[in-house]
C-alpha positions as CSV (number, residue, x, y, z in Angstrom):
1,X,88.0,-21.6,-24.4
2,X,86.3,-18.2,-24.3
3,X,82.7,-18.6,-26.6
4,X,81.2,-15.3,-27.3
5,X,77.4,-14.8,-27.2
6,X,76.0,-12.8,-29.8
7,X,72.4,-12.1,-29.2
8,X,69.1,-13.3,-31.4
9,X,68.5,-9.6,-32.4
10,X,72.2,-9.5,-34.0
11,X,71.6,-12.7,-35.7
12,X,69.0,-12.0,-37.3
13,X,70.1,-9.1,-38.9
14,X,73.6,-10.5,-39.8
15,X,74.7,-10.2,-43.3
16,X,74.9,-13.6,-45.5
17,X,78.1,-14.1,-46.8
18,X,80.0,-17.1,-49.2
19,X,78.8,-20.3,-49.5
20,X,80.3,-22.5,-46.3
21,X,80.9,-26.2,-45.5
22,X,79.0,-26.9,-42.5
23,X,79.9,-29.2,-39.5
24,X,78.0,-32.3,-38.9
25,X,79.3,-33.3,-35.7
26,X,79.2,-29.6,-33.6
27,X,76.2,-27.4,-32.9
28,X,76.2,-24.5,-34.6
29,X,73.1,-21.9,-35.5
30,X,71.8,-22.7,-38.6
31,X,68.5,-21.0,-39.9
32,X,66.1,-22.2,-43.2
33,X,63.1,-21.2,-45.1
34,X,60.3,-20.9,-42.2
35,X,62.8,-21.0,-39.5
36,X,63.1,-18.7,-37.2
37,X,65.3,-15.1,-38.3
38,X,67.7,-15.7,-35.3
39,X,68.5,-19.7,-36.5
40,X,68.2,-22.7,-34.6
41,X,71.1,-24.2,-32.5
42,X,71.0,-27.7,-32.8
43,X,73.7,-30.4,-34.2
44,X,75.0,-30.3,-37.8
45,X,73.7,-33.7,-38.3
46,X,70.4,-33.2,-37.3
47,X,69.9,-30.3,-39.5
48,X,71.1,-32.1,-42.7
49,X,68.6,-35.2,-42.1
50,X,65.7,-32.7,-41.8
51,X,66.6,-31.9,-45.5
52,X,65.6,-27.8,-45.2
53,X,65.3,-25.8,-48.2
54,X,67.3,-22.2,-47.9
55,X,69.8,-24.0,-45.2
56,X,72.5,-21.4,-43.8
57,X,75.0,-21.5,-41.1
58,X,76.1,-18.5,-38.7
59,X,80.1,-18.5,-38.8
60,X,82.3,-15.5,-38.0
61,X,79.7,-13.0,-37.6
62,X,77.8,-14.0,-40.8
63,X,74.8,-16.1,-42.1
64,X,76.6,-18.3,-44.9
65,X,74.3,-20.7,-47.1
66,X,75.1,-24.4,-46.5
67,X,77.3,-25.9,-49.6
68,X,77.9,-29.1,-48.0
69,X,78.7,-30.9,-44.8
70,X,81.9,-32.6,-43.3
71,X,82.3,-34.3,-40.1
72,X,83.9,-31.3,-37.8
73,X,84.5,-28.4,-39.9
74,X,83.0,-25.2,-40.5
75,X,85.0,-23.2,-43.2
76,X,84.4,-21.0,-46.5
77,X,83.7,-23.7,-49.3
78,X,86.0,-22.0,-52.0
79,X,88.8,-22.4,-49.3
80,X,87.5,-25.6,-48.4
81,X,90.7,-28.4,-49.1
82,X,88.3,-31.3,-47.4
83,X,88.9,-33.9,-49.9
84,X,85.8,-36.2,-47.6
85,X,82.6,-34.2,-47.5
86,X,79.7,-36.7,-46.4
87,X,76.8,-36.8,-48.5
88,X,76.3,-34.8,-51.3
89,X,76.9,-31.5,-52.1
90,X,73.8,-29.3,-51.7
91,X,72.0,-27.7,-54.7
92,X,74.3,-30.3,-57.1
């Protein structure tokens, strides 16, 4: 599996796209209110139990705010056919 790098400076100024379900399970750059531009990499999990307000995800070259969260995906939430999100939808 080739992962490609994208660096903090092109993170930062990534566009925000659609609203996203977000992966508890993998570790992914998300970024919040107060957070750092660039995001945080940390697990999905952890991110959701520090309840952040503003909450995005960085997915196919985009920032994309956080909808909700399933175990192991990371896909566009009007697409999303996850009938088992865990918790609660965000901003319900």
């Amino acid at each position: 599996m080739t992962t490609t790098i994208i660096p903090a400076r092109e993170r930062a100024q990534a566009p925000i796209g659609c609203a996203y379900v977000a992966p508890l399970f993998w570790n992914k750059w998300f970024r919040w209110d107060g957070s750092r531009a660039s995001g945080c990499y940390q697990l999905g999990g952890r991110t959701q139990d520090e309840h952040h307000t503003g909450l995005q995800v960085f997915a196919d070259g985009e920032w994309h705010p956080v909808k909700a969260f399933a175990s192991d995906w990371c896909e566009p939430w009007e697409t999303c056919e996850i009938k088992d999100l865990l918790g609660e939808e965000i901003g319900a």
